[in-house]
C-alpha positions as CSV (number, residue, x, y, z in Angstrom):
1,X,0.0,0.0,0.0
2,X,1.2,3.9,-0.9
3,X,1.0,6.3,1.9
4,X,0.2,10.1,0.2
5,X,1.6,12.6,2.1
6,X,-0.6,15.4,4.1
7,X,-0.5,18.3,5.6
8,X,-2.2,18.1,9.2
9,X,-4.0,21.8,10.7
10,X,-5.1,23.1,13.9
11,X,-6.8,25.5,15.3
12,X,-5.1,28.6,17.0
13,X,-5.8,32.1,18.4
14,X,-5.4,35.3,17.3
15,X,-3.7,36.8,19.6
16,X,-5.4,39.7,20.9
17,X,-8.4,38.8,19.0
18,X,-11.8,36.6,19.9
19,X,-11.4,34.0,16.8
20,X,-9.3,31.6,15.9
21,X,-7.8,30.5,12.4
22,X,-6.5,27.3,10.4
23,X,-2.4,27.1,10.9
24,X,-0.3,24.2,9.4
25,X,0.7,22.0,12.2
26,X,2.7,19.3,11.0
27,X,3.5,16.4,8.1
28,X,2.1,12.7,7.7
29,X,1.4,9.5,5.7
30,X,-2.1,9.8,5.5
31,X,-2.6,5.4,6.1
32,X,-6.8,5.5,5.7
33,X,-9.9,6.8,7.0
34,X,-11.3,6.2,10.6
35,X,-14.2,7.0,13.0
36,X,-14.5,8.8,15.9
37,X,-16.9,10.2,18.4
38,X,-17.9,12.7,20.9
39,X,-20.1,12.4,23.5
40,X,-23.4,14.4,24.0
41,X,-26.3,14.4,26.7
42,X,-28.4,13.2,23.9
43,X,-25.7,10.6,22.7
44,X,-22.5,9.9,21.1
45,X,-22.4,12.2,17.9
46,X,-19.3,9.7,14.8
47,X,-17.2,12.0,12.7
48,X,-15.0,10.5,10.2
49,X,-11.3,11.3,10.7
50,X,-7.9,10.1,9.2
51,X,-5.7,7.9,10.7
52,X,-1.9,9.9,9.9
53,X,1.6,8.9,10.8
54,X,3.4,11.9,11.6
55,X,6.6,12.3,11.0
56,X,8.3,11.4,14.5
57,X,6.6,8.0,13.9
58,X,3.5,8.9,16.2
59,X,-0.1,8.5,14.6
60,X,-2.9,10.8,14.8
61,X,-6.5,10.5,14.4
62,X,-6.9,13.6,12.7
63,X,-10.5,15.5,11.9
64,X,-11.1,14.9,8.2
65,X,-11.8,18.7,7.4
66,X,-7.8,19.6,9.4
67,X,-6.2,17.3,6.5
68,X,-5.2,18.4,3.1
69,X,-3.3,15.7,0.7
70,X,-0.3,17.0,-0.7
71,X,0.1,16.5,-4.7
């Protein structure tokens, strides 16, 4: 199997501001895509996610929309 390789984003604040904004965070091997889940009062609410070995050899289980594939 060929890992692509992805750029992996978080979430940070502007400082001195009251919103936040998309900054790179690292690079992976994107593997394949996963599930995960938050819970709620009314329930557990699955999101899909991808499963990424970063490049220190640790793996994520990153949000799908924090991914982009690298060309």
């Amino acid at each position: 199997m060929i890992s692509r390789k992805v750029k992996i984003f978080e979430w940070k604040r502007v400082e001195g501001e009251a919103h936040y904004e998309k900054v790179k965070s690292g690079v992976g091997l994107f593997h394949q895509w996963g599930m995960d889940y938050e819970e709620f009062e009314s329930g557990p609410g699955n999101y899909s996610t991808a499963i990424v070995e970063m490049e220190d050899g640790t793996v994520q289980n990153v949000h799908c929309s924090m991914v982009q594939f690298i060309l």
